[in-house]
C-alpha positions in Angstrom: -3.2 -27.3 -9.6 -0.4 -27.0 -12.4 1.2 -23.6 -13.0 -0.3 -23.0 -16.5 -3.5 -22.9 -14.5 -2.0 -20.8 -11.3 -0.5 -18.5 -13.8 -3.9 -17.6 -15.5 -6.3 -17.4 -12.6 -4.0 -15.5 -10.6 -3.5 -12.9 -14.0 -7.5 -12.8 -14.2 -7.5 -12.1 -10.7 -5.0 -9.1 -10.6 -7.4 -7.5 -13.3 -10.8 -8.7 -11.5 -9.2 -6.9 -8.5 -8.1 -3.6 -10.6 -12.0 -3.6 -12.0 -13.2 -3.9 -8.5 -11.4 -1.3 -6.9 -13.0 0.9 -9.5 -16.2 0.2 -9.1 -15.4 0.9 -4.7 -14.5 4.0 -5.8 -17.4 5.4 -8.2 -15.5 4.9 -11.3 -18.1 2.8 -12.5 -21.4 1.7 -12.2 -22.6 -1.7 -11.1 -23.7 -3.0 -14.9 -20.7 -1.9 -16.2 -18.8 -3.9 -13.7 -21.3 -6.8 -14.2 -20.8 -7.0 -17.9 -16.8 -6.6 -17.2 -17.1 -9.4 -14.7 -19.1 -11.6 -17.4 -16.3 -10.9 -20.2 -13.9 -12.1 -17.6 -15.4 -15.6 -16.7 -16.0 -16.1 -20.8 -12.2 -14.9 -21.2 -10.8 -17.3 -18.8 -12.8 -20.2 -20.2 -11.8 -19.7 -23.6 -8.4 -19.0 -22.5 -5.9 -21.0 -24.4 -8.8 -22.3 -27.3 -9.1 -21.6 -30.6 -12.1 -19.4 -30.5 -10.2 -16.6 -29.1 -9.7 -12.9 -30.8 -6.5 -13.3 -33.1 -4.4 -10.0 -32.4 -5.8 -8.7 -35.5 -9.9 -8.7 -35.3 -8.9 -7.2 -31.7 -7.2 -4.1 -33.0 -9.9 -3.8 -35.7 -12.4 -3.9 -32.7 -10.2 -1.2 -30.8 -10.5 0.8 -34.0 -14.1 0.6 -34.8 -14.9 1.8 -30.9 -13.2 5.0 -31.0 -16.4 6.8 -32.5 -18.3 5.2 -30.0 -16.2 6.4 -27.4 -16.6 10.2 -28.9 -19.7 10.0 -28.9 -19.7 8.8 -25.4 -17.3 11.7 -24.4 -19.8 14.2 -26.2 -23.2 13.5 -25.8 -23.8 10.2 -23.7 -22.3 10.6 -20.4 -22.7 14.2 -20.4 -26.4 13.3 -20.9 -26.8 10.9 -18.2 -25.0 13.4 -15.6 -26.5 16.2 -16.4 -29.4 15.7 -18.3 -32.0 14.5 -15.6 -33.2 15.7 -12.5 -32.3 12.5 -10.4 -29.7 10.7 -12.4 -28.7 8.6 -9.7 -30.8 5.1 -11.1 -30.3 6.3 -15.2 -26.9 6.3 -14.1 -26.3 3.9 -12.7 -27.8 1.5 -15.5 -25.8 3.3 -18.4 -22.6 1.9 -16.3 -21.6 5.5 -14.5 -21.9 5.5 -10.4 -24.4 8.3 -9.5 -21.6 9.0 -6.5 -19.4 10.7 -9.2 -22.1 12.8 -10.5 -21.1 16.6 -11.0 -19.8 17.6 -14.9 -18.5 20.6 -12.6 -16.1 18.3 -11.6 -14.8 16.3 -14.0 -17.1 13.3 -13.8 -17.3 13.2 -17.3 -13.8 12.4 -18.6 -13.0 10.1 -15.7 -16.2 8.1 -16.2 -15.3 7.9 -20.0 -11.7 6.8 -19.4 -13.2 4.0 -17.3 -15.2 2.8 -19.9 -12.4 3.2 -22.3 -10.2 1.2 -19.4 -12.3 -1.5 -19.1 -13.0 -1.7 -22.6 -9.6 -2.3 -23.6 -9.0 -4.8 -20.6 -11.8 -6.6 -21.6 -10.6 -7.0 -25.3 -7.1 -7.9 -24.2 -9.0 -10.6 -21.9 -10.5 -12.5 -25.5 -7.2 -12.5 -27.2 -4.8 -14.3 -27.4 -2.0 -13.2 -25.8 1.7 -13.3 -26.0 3.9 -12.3 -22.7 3.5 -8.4 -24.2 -0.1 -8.6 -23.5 0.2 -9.6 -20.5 2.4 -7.3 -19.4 -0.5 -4.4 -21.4 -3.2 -6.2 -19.3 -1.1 -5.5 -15.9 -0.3 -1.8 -16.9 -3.9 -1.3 -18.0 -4.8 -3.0 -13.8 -2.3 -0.9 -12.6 -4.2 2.9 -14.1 -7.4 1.5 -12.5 -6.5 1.2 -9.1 -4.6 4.7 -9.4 -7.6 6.1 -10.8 -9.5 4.4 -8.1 -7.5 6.2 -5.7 -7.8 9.5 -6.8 -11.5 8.8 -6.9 -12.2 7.9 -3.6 -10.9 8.3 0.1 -12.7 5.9 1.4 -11.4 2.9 3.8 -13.3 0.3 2.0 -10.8 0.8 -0.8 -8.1 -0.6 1.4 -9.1 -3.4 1.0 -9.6 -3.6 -2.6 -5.9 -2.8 -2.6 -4.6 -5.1 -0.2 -6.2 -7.4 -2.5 -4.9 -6.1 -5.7 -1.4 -5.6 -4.0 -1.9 -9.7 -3.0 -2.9 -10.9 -6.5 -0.6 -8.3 -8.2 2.6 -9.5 -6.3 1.7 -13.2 -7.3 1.0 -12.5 -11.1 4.9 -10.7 -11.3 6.2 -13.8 -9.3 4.8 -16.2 -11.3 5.2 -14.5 -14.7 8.7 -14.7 -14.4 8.5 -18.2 -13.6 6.7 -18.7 -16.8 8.9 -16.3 -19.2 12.0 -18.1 -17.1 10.1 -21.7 -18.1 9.8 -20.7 -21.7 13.5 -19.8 -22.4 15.3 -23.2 -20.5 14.6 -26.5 -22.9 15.4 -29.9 -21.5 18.0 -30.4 -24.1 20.2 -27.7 -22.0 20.6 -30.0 -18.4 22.4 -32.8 -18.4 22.4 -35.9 -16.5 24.3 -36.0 -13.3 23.3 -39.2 -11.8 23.5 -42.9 -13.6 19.3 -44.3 -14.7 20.3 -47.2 -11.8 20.3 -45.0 -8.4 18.3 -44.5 -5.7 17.2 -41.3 -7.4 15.9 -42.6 -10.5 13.4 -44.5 -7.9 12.5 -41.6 -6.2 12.1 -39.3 -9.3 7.8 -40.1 -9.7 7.4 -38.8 -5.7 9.4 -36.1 -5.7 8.1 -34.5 -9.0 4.7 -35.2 -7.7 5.4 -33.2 -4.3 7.5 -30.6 -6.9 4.0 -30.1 -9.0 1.9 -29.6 -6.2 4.6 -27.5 -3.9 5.4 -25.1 -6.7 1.8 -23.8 -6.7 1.0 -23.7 -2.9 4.4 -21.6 -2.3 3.6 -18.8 -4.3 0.7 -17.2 -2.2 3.1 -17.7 0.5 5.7 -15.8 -1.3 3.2 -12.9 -2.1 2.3 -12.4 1.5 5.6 -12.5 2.4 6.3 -9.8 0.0 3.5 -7.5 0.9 4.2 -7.8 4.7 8.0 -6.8 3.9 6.8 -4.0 1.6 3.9 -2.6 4.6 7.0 -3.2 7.0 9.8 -1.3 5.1 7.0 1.5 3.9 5.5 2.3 7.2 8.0 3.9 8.4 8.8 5.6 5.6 5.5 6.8 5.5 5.2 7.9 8.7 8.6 10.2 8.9 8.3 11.7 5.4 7.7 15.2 5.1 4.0 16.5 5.1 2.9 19.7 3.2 -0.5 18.2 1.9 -3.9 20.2 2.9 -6.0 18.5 5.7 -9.0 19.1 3.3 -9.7 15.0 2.1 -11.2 15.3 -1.4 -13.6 13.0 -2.2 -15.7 11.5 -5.4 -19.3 12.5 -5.3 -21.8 15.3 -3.6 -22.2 16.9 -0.6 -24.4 15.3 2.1 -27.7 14.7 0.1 -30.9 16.6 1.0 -28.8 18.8 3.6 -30.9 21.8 5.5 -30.9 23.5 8.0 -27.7 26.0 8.1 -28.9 28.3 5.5 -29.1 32.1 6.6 -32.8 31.8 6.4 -34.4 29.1 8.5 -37.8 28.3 8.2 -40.1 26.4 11.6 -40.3 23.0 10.3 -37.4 22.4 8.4 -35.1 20.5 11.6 -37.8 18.2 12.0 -37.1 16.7 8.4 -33.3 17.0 9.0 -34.1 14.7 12.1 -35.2 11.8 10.3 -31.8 11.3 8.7 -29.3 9.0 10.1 -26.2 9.7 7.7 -23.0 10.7 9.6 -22.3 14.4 9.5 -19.0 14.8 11.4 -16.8 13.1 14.1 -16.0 14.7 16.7 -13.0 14.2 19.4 -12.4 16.0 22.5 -8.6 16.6 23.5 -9.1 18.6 26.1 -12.1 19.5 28.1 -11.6 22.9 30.0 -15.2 23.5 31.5 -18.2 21.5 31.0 -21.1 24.1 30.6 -24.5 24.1 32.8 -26.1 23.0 29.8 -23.6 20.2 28.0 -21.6 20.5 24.9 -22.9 22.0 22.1 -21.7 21.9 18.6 -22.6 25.6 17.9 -23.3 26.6 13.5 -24.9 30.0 13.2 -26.6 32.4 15.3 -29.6 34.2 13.9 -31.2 37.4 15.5 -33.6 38.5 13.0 -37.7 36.8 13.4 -39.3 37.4 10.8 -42.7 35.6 12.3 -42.1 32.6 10.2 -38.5 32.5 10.0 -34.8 33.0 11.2 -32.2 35.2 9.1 -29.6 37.1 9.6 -30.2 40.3 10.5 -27.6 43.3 8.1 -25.4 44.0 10.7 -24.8 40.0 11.5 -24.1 39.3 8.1 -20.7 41.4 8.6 -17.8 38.8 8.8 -14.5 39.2 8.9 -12.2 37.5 6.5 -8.5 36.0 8.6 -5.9 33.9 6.6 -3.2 32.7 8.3 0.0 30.9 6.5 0.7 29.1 10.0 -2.7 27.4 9.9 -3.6 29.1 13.6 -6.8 31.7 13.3 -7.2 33.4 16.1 -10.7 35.0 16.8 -10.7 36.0 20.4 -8.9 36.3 23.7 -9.0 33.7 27.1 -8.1 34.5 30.4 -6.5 31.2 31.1 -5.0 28.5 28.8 -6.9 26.1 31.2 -10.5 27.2 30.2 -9.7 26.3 26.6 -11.6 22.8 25.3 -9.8 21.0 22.2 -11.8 19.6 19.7 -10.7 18.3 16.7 -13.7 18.3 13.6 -14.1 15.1 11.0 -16.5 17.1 8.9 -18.2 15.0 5.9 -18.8 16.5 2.9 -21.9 19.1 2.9 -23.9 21.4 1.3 -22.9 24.4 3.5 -19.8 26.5 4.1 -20.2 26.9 7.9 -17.7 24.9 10.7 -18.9 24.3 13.9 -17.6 24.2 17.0 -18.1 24.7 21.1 -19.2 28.1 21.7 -17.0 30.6 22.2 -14.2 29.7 19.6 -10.8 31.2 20.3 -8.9 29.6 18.1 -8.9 27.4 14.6 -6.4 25.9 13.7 -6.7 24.0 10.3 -5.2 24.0 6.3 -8.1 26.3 5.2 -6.9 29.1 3.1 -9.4 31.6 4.7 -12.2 31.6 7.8 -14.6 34.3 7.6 -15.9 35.4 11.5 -19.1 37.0 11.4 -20.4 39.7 14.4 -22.5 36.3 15.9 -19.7 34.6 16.4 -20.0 31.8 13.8 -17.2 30.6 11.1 -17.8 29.5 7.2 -15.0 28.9 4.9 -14.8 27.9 1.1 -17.4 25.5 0.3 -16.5 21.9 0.9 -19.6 20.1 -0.3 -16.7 18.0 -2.5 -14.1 17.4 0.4 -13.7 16.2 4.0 -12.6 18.8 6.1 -10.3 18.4 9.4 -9.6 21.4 11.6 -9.4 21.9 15.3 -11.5 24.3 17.4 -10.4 26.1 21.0 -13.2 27.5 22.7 -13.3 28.8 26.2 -16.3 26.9 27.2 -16.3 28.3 30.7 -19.4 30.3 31.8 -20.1 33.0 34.5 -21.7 31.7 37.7 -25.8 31.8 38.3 -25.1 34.2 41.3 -23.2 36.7 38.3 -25.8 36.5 36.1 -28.5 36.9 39.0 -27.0 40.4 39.7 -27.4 41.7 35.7 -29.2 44.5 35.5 -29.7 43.9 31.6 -29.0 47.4 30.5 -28.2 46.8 27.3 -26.0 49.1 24.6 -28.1 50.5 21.4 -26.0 48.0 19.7 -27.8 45.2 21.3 -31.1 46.3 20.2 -32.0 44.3 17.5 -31.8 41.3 19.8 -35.2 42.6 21.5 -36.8 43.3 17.7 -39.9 41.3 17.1 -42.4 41.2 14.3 -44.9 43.8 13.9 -47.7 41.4 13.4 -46.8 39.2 16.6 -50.0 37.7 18.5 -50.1 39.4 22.1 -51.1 36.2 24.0 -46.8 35.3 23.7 -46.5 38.6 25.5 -49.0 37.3 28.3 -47.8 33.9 28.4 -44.3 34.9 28.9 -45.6 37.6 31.6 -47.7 35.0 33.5 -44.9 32.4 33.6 -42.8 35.2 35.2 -44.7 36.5 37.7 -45.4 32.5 38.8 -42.0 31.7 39.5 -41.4 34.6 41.1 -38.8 35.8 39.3 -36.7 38.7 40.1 -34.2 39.1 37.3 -33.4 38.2 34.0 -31.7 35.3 34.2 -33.7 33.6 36.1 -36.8 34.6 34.5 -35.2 32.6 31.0 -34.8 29.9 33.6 -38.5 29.6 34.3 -39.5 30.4 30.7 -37.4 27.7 30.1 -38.8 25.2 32.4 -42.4 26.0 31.2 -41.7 25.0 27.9 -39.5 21.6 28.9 -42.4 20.5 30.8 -45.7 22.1 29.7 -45.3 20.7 25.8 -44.2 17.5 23.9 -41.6 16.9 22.0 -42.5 15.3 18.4 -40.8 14.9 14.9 -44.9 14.9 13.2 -44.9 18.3 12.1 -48.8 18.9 13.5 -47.9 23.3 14.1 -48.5 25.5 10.5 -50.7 28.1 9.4 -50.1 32.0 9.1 -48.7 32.2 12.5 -46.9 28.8 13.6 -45.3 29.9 16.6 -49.1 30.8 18.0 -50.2 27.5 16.7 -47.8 25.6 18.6 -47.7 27.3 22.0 -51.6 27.8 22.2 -52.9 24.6 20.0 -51.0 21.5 19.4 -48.5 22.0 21.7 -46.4 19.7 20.1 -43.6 20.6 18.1 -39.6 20.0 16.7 -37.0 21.8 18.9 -36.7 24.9 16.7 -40.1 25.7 17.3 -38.8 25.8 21.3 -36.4 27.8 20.5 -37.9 30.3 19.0 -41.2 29.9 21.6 -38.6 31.0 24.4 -36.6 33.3 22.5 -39.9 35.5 21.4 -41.3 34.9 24.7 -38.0 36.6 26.5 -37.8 39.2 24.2 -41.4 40.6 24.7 -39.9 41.0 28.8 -36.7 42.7 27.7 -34.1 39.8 27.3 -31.8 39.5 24.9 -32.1 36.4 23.0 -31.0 35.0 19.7 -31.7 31.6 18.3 -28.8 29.0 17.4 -28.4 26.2 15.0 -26.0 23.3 15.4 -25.9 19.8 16.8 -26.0 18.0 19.6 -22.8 16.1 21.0 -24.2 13.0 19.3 -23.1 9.4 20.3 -19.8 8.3 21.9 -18.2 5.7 20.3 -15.5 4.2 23.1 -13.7 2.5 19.9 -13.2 5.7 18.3 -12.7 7.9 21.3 -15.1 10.4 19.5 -18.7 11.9 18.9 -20.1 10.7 16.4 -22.8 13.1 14.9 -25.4 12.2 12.6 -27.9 14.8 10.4 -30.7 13.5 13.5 -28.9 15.0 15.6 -29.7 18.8 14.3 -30.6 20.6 16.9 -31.9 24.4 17.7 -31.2 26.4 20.9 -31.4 29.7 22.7 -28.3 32.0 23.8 -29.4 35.0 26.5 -27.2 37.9 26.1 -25.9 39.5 29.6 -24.4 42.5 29.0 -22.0 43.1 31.9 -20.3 40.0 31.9 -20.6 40.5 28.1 -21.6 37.1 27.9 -23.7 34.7 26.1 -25.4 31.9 28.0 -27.0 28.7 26.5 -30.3 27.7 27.4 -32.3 24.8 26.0 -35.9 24.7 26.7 -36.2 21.2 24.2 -37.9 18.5 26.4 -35.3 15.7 27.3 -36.9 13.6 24.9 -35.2 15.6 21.5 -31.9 16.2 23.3 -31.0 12.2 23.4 -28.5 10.8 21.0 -29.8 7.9 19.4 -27.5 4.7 20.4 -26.2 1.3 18.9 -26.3 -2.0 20.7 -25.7 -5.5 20.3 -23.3 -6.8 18.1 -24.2 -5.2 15.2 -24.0 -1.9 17.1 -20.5 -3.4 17.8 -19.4 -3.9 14.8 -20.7 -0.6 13.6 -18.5 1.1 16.3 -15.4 -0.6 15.1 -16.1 0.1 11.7 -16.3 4.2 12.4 -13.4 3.8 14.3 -11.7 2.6 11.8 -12.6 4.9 9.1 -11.1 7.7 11.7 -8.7 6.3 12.3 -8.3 5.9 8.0 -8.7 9.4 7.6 -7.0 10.9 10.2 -3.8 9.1 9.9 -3.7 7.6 6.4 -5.5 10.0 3.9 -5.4 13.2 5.6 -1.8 12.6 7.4 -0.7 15.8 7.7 2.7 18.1 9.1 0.5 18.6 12.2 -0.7 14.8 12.5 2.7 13.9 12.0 4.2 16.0 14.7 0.8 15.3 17.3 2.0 11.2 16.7 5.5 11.9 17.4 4.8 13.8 20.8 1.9 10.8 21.5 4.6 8.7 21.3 7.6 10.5 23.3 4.9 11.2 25.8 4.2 7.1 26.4 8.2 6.6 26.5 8.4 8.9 29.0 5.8 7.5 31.2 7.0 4.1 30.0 10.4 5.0 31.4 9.1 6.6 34.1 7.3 3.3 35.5 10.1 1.4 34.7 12.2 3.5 37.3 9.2 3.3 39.9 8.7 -0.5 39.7 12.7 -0.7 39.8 13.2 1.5 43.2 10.2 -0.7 44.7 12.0 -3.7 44.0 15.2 -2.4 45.3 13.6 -0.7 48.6 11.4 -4.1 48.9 15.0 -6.4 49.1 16.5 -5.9 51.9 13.6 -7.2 54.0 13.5 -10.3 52.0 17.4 -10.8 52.1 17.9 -12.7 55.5 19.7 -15.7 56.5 16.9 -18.5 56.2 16.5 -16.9 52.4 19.8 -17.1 51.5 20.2 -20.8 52.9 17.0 -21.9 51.0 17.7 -20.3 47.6 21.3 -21.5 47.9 20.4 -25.2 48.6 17.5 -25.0 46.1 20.4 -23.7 43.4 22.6 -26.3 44.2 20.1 -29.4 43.9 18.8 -28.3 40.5 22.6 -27.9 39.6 23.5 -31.1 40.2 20.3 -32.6 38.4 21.1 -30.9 35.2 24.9 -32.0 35.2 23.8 -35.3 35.9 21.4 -35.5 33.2 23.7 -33.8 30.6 26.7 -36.2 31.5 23.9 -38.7 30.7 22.2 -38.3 27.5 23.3 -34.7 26.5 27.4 -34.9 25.6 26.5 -38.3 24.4 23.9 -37.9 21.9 25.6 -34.3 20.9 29.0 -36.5 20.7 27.3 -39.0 18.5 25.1 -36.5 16.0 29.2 -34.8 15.7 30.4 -38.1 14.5 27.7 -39.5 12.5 27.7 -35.7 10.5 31.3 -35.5 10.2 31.9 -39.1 9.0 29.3 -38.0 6.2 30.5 -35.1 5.3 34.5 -37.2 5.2 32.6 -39.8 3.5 31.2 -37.3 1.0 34.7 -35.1 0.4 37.4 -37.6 1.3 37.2 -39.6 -1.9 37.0 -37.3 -4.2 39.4 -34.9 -2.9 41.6 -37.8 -3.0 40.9 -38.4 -7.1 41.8 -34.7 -7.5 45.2 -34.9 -5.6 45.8 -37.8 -7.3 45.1 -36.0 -10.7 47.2 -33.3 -9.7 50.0 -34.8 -9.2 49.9 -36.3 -12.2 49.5 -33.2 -14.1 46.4 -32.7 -14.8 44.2 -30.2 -12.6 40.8 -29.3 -13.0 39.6 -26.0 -13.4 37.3 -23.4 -12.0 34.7 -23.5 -14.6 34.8 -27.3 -15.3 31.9 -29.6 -13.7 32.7 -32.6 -12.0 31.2 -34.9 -14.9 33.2 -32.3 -17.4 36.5 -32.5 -15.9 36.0 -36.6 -15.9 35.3 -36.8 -19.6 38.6 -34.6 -20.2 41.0 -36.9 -18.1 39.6 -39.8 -20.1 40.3 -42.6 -17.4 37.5 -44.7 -16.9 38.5 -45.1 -13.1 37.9 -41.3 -12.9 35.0 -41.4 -14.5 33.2 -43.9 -12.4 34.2 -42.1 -8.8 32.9 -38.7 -10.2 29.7 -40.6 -11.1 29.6 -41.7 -7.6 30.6 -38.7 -5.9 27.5 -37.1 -7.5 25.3 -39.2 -6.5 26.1 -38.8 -2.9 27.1 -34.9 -3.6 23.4 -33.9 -5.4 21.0 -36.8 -5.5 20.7 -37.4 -1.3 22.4 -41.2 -1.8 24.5 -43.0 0.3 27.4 -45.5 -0.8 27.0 -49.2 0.5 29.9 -51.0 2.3 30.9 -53.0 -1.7 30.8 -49.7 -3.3 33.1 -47.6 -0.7 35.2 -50.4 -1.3 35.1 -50.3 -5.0 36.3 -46.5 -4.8 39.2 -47.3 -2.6 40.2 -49.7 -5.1 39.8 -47.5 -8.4 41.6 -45.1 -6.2 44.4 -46.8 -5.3 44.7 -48.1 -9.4 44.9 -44.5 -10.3 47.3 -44.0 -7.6 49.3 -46.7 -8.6 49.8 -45.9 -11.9 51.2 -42.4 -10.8 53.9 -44.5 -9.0 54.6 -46.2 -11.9 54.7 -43.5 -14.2 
C-alpha cells in the first residue's frame, strides 16, 4: 500500500469512527448512520477524481440547507419526539435514536446538531480537499465523539473510542508526513554518493522495502502512542481530585414499562414485572453483619393500608422526613454494635421511581444525593432519577431478635400501631376462619409462631404461577378459596390479611430479591423478574420488625446463566461495573476506597513477605550441616571451573575478535579522512562547522580532496566498504596532498 492510499483510508476511517461513536451513544439513528456510511464509501471512491464537489457548489450546498435545518430544529424533530405515542420505530427511521427521546431534555437540539454534524462531514467528504479540509474534517470527528460522550455512559462506547483514539493518532501521524512530503522537492538533496557504487545497485531493493515499511510502521506508531498516552494518563487519572456527583447521567428513559413501586399497588401488577429480564441494579455486599432467618432482602416501600384490592400508603405513612447532609453520610437510625452493620453498595439503573432500596433496617446512607426523604415505614426516595444512574451505599443492621424473644411477645400493641390491624369493611369472613383453623392446627400459642404456621400453610397448600388466573370483585377470596394459584403479592397480602384478622401486626413490602451472583463481578445482579412482595410482623417489645415470606420456593429463585454464553454474559456485567464504578462515576469516595484497597494489599503483601522470610531463616540452620556445606561447595567449584574453561575458550576470543573487526572499521572509516583534514589544516585551510563534507571539497578545489571525500561518503552514509586497490589509492592521494604541503 502506498502512502497516498494509507493517508486517505486511515482519514475516512478517523471520521467513520467519529460517526460510529455517535450512533453508540443515541446521537443518531441507524438510517442516518447508514446513509452517512454510504456517502463515505462514494467519497472515498471518488476521492482524488474529477467528479468531486469543487469548494464552491459545496458552500452553495451548505447554504441552501440551512432552512432545512430550521425547519428540522422547529417542526421535524420536535415532531418525531414528541408527536407520537411510541416514537421509538418513527424515530428511528427519520435518523433520531428513540434512546434520546425526551424534548424535556434536550433531545432536540442535540439530535439536530448531529444531523447538522454529519451533514457537514459528509459534504466535506465529496469535496475536494486541500490540507485545511482536512484539518475541518478532523475538528468536525473530534465534536462527535465529545458529543458522544456526553450522550452516553455506557462501556460499549470505550471502545468506539479506543478506536477513534487508534485511527485519530494515525491520521495526525501521517498527515504530517504528507504536509512534510509536500513542502521538500527532489531538487533540494543532493547526491552524496558517485552513480558507480554499491549503493546505486542496491537503490531498487531498498526503496521497495522503504514503500512497503513506511506503511506498515505507522499502525505501530499509533499503538505505541496510545499505550504511552493510557500509561502517562492513568495515573493521572486516578490521583486527580474528585468533586463530581456519583449520580451517572445517561442519554434516554427510565427503565421502560416500570411498576411496581408506586404508593398504590394493585394484585396483579408484580406478575407482569416478572416477565422482564432488563437489569435493575447491581448490587455488592462489603460487609455482611447478620444474615437474617429469611435471606437478604432488597427492601422498597412498606404499605399498611388494604384497600381489598390494593396496597397504599396509609396518611400517617406518607409523613417522611427530609435529611441533607453536605458530607454525603445520612444517618436514619441508631445500632448497638458497629459489627451488626451490612455494607452494600447500590448500582441503581435508571427508573421510573424515586425510591432506593436497601437491607432492612437502614442506618446509614451514604451517597452524593442532595436530599433523602425517610418516611415513618422506614423506606428512602430521593429526586427522581429516571435520567441517571445512581450509586450510594446502604448500612443496615440486619440482625434480628431470636425465635425464643419473639415467642415471649405478648403483642400489646400502642394506639399508634393500630392501623397495622385495619382491614376492609367489605372483607369475606372465610379469611378470618381460614387463618383461625390454621392456628388452632399447629397448635400455636403465640404470635410469632402462629405467622410461622400461616406462613407455612400458604408455602405449601398453593402454587406459585406468573398466569394471572385470580380476579374478580374480591381477588384475594379468589385466590385463597378457588384457583389457588397466584404471583407472590397475592401471598403477601393472603398472610398479611390473614394475621391481621388474629391480631398481628402486619404490613406488606415491595422490593427485590437478592438476584444472581455473578463471581466476576463480585455482585448481585438484579433484574425487573426479580420483583418481589413480602410480609414484615411488627413485635412491639423488641420494637421490631420481622420478615416472613410465605412465597412457595418456586418464586423466590433467581433465574441463572450457564454455559458459555452465560459466561460471557458474566464478564460483560462485570465489566460495565467495573466501567461505572471506577471510570464514569469515579468519585472522592471511590478514590479514597481504591487507595486504602491498595495500602491494605501492601500491607498484607509486606506482611507475607516477613512470614515467608522468618520461615526461611528459622528452616536454615537444620539444613546447614557439614555434608551440605561439602556438597554445595564442591558442586560450586566444578561448575566454576566449567565456565572459566569455556570462556578462556570461545568467549575472550570471539569478544577479542568482534573488538577488532569493529574497531578496524570504525579506523578504517575515520582514519583517512581525519588524515585529509589535518593535512588541510596545516595547510591553511580548515573546514567549518556548517560545511558538508562534499561542500568543504568543492571549496578546497583539489581534485585529490575531492575524490577521498567522495569515498569517505560512501563508506560514512551509503553502508560500503573500500576494496584492498582503493584503500590503497587513498593512501596515495593522501600522501600527494601531503607532499605538496612539504613542498610548499
Amino acid at each position: 500500500m502506498n502512502f497516498n492510499t494509507y493517508f486517505r483510508l486511515t482519514s475516512y476511517a478517523t471520521i467513520g469512527a467519529a460517526a460510529l461513536a455517535l450512533f453508540v451513544a443515541g446521537g443518531a439513528g441507524v438510517s442516518l448512520t447508514i446513509a452517512f456510511a454510504l456517502v463515505t464509501i462514494v467519497a472515498f471512491k471518488l476521492e482524488g477524481t474529477r467528479r468531486q464537489l469543487t469548494e464552491r457548489i459545496a458552500l452553495v450546498v451548505i447554504l441552501i440547507s440551512i432552512p432545512i435545518f430550521y425547519f428540522d430544529w422547529r417542526v421535524l424533530t420536535p415532531l418525531l419526539l414528541n408527536g407520537f405515542g411510541d416514537t421509538g420505530d418513527l424515530a428511528q427511521g427519520g435518523g433520531i435514536s428513540s434512546s434520546a427521546g425526551g424534548a424535556a431534555h434536550g433531545t432536540i437540539e442535540v439530535a439536530v446538531l448531529a444531523h447538522l454534524i454529519l451533514f457537514l462531514s459528509a459534504v466535506k467528504l465529496l469535496q475536494r480537499k486541500a490540507d485545511r479540509d482536512w484539518f475541518f474534517l478532523y475538528l468536525i470527528s473530534f465534536f462527535e465523539v465529545l458529543l458522544a460522550a456526553g450522550l452516553t455512559a455506557s462501556p460499549v462506547f470505550l471502545a468506539t473510542l479506543v478506536l477513534y483514539l487508534l485511527c485519530a493518532l494515525s491520521t495526525v501521524v501521517a498527515f504530517e508526513i504528507q504536509k512534510a512530503r509536500k513542502k521538500v522537492t527532489v531538487t533540494q538533496t543532493r547526491l552524496l554518493v558517485p552513480p558507480d557504487s554499491t549503493l546505486f545497485r542496491k537503490l531498487p531493493m531498498r526503496l521497495w522495502r522503504r514503500r512497503y515499511l513506511e506503511t506498515r510502521r505507522l499502525p505501530l506508531v499509533s499503538i505505541g502512542l496510545l499505550a504511552l498516552i493510557v500509561v502517562l494518563a492513568l495515573p493521572f487519572f486516578l490521583i486527580a481530585p474528585r468533586t463530581a456527583s456519583s449520580a451517572l447521567r445517561r442519554g434516554g428513559n427510565g427503565v421502560s414499562g416500570f411498576i411496581g413501586f408506586s404508593d398504590n399497588v394493585t394484585l396483579g401488577q408484580i406478575g407482569q414485572l416478572k416477565g422482564n429480564d432488563e437489569v435493575f441494579m447491581h448490587v455488592r455486599i462489603d460487609n455482611l453483619g447478620a444474615m437474617p432467618s429469611n435471606g437478604l432482602r432488597w427492601r422498597g416501600i412498606a404499605l399498611d393500608e388494604f384497600t381489598g384490592k390494593a396496597w397504599k400508603k396509609s396518611r400517617v405513612a406518607e409523613r417522611s422526613e427530609k435529611k441533607e447532609s453536605e458530607s454525603g453520610l445520612f444517618q436514619i437510625g441508631t445500632t448497638a454494635s458497629l459489627a451488626h452493620l451490612t455494607t452494600q453498595t447500590f448500582f441503581l439503573e435508571p427508573v421510573d421511581t424515586p425510591v432506593l432500596f436497601g437491607a432492612p433496617r437502614a442506618i446509614a446512607v451514604q451517597s452524593k444525593l442532595p436530599f433523602l426523604w425517610v418516611d415513618s415505614e422506614g423506606g428512602l426516595q430521593t429526586r427522581p432519577h429516571d435520567q441517571e444512574r445512581v450509586v450510594y451505599k446502604v448500612y443496615s443492621d440486619t440482625t434480628e431478635p431470636g425465635a425464643n424473644a419473639l415467642r415471649s411477645d405478648r403483642l400489646e400493641y400502642l394506639i399508634t400501631a393500630a392501623r397495622y390491624l385495619e382491614l376492609p369493611n367489605n372483607l369475606d369472613p372465610r379469611i378470618a376462619a381460614l387463618a383461625r383453623n390454621v392456628i388452632q392446627k399447629s397448635e400455636s400459642r403465640n404470635g410469632y409462631d402462629a405467622a410461622r404456621a400461616v406462613e407455612s400453610y400458604l408455602r405449601e397448600s398453593y402454587v406459585y404461577t406468573l398466569d394471572l388466573k385470580a380476579g374478580g370483585p374480591d381477588p384475594l377470596s379468589d385466590f385463597l378459596f378457588n384457583v389457588k394459584q397466584g404471583h407472590c403479592e397475592y401471598f403477601a397480602t393472603a398472610m398479611a390479611v390473614m394475621l391481621r384478622t388474629q391480631g398481628i401486626a402486619t404490613r406488606v413490602v415491595n422490593g427485590f430479591l437478592p438476584g444472581e451472583y455473578n463471581e466476576a463481578a463480585g455482585a448481585f445482579t438484579v433484574r425487573q423478574s426479580d420483583a418481589h412482595s413480602w410480609v414484615e410482623v411488627y413485635f412491639p417489645e423488641t420494637n421490631s420488625w420481622v420478615t416472613f415470606d410465605p412465597t412457595p420456593p418456586a418464586g423466590r429463585v433467581a433465574k441463572t446463566r450457564s454455559g458459555l454464553a452465560g459466561m460471557l454474559s458474566k464478564y460483560s456485567e462485570a465489566f460495565e461495573l467495573m466501567w461505572f464504578q471506577y471510570v464514569v462515576g469515579y468519585d472522592k469516595d471511590e478514590q479514597h476506597s481504591l487507595v486504602t484497597s491498595l495500602r491494605r494489599q501492601l500491607v498484607d503483601l509486606q506482611r507475607g513477605s516477613v512470614s515467608k522470610f522468618d520461615q526461611a531463616r528459622a528452616k536454615l540452620p537444620s539444613l546447614v550441616n557439614p555434608i551440605t556445606i561439602v556438597l554445595s561447595s564442591i558442586t560450586g567449584l566444578v561448575v566454576l571451573v566449567f565456565l572459566t574453561r569455556r570462556v578462556r575458550r570461545f568467549g575472550w576470543r570471539r569478544g577479542l575478535k568482534v573488538w577488532r573487526v569493529g574497531s578496524e572499521t570504525e579506523v578504517t572509516r575515520i582514519d583517512f579522512y581525519e588524515r585529509l583534514l589535518k593535512a588541510l589544516e596545516k595547510q591553511g585551510i580548515k573546514r567549518e562547522l556548517y560545511q558538508t563534507p562534499l561542500e568543504f571539497a568543492s571549496a578546497v578545489g583539489v581534485n585529490e580532496a575531492q575524490a577521498i571525500t567522495n569515498a569517505y561518503n560512501r563508506v560514512r552514509f551509503g553502508d560500503d566498504e573500500l576494496s584492498d586497490s582503493e584503500r590503497a589509492q587513498i593512501d596515495d592521494l593522501l600522501a600527494r596532498i601531503e607532499h605538496s604541503r612539504r613542498n610548499n
